[in-house]
C-alpha positions as a Markdown table, in Angstrom:
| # | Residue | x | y | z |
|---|---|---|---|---|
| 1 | Unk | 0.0 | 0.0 | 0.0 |
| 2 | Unk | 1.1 | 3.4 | -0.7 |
| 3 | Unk | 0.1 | 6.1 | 1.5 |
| 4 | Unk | 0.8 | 9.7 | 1.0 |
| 5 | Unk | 3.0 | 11.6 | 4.1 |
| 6 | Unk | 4.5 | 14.8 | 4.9 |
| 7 | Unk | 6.5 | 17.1 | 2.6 |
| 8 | Unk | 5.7 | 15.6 | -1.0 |
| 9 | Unk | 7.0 | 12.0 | 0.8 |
| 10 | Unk | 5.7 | 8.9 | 0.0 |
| 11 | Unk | 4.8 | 5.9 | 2.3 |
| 12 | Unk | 5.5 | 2.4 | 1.1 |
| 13 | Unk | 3.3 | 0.0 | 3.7 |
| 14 | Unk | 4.3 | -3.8 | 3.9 |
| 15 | Unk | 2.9 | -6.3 | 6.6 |
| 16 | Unk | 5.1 | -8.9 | 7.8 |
| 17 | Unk | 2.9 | -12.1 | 9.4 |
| 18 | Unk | 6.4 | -13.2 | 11.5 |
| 19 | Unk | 9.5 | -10.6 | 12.6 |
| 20 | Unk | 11.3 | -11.1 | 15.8 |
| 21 | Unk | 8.8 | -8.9 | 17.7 |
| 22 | Unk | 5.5 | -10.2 | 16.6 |
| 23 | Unk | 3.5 | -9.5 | 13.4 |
| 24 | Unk | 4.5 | -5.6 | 11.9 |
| 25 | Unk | 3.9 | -3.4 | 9.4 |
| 26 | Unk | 7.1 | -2.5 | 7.6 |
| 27 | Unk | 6.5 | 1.7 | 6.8 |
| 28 | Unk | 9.4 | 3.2 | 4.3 |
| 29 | Unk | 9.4 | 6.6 | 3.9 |
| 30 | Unk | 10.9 | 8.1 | 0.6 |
| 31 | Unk | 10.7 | 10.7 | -2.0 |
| 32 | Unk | 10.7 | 10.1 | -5.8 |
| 33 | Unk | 12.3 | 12.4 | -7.7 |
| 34 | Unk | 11.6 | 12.0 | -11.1 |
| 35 | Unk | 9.4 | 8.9 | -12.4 |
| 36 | Unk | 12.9 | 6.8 | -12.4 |
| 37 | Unk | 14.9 | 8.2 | -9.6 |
| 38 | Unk | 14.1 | 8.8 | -5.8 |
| 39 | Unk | 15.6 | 7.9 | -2.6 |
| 40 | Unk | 14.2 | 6.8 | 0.9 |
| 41 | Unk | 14.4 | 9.0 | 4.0 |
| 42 | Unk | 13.3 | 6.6 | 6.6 |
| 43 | Unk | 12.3 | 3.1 | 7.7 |
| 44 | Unk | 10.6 | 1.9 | 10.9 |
| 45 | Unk | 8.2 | -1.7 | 11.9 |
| 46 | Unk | 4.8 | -0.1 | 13.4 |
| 47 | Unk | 1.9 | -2.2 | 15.0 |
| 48 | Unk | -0.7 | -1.1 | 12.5 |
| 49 | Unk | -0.3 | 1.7 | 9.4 |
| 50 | Unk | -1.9 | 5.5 | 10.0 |
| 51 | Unk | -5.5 | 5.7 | 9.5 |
| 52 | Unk | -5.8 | 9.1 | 9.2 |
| 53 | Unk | -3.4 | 9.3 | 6.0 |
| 54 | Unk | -4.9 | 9.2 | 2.6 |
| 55 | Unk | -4.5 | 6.1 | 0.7 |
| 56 | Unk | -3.0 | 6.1 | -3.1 |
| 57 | Unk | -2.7 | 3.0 | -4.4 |
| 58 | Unk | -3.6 | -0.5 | -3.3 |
| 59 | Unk | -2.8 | -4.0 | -3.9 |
């Protein structure tokens, strides 16, 4: 899922059934730059993604 974030960012959302911890959502912050080029700003595991962010694409 791709959720949109602060500051033109993106927000790449992946849920992991098993990590060390228990089951997570993998978030990944980045920025594209052009259609072929971008770069991520930040990662972090979270117990469930934001509701309150608006949803752009979904698989």
């Amino acid at each position: 899922m791709i959720q949109q974030g602060d500051f033109s960012a993106l927000l790449a959302v992946r849920f992991y059934r098993e990590t060390p911890l228990t089951s997570k959502f993998m978030v990944v912050a980045y920025r594209e730059v052009s259609s072929e080029d971008g770069f991520v700003l930040t990662a972090y595991l979270t117990s469930r993604p934001s509701a309150r962010r608006v949803t752009l694409w979904k698989r």
